[in-house]
Structures are given as C-alpha cells and as structure tokens.
C-alpha positions in Angstrom: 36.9 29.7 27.3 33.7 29.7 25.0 33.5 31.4 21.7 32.0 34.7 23.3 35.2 34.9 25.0 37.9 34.3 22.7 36.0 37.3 20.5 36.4 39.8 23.1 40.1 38.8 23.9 41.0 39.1 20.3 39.1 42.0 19.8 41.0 43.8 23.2 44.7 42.0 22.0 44.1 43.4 18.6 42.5 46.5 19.6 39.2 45.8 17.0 35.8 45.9 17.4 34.1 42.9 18.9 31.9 42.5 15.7 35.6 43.0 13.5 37.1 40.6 16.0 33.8 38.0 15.6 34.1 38.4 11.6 38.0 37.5 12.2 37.1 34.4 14.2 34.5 33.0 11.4 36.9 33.7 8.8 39.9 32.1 10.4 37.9 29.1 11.3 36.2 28.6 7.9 39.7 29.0 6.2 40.9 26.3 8.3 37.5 24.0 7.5 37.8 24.7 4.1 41.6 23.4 4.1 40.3 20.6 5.8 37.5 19.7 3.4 39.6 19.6 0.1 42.1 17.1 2.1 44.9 19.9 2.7 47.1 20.2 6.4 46.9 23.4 7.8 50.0 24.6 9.8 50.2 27.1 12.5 54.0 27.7 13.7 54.4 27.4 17.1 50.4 26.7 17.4 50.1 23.6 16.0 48.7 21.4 13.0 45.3 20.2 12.0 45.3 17.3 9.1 43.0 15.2 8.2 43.0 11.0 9.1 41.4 8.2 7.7 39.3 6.1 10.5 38.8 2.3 9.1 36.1 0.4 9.6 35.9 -1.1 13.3 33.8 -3.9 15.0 32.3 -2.5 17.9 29.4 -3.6 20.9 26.2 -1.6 21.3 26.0 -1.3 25.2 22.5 -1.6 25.9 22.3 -4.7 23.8 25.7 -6.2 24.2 25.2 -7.0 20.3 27.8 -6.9 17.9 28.1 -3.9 15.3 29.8 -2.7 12.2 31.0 1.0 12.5 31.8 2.2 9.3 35.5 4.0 8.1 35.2 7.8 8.3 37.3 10.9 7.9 38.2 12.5 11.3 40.6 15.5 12.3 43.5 15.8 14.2 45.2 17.9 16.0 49.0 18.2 17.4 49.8 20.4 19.2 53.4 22.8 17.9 56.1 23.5 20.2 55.1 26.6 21.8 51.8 25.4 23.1 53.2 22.7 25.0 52.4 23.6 28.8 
C-alpha cells in the first residue's frame, strides 16, 4: 500500500474528504516526526511504538574496494510492533 492509498482508505473508513483525509495523514505523520526529533517515544496502543536509538560507531568494508572504513554513530528509529498488530 503506497501513500495514495492509505489516503483514500482513511478518507472511506472515516467518511472525509480525500484532501481532509491527506491533511490527516501529514499531520499524524509530522506529530510523530516531531516527537521523534526532540528525543520523545511515541506510543500507539495496540499499534505499536516508535523511539528513537543510538547507532555507535562501527568498522565496516567498502565492497568494491575491500578497504576498511569508519562509519560514524547516528541516531536511527525504531519500531515494535504492539500487540494487536502481530499477524
């Protein structure tokens, strides 16, 4: 399911407009990226949980060259899944 899709099955479960059910989307998902930026967990229950994770620093190989790199610590985000997701 793409992006496109999701709108118009929020906008038929909700019974909204596609633009009100696109505008729901964006706002949802910037909520969530916000949270995300300033450090913060956001919780959905039953959905699941997005947090954010340090990465450290790693040694890793560059394939074409076989030669030895230094990949640098970073800030990734996770996601585990809740209860009622589980399939």
């Amino acid at each position: 399911m793409n992006k496109t899709q999701l709108i118009e099955k929020i906008a038929a479960g909700a019974e909204l407009t596609k633009a009100d059910a696109k505008k729901a989307l964006e706002a949802t998902l910037g909520a969530i990226a916000g949270a995300l930026k300033e450090g913060d967990k956001v919780q959905l229950i039953g959905f699941g949980t997005f947090a954010v994770a340090d990465r450290p620093a790693r040694e890793g190989i560059n394939p074409a060259t076989k030669e030895k790199i230094q990949i640098a610590a970073k800030k990734v985000v996770k996601f585990k899944a809740g209860a009622d997701l589980a399939i």
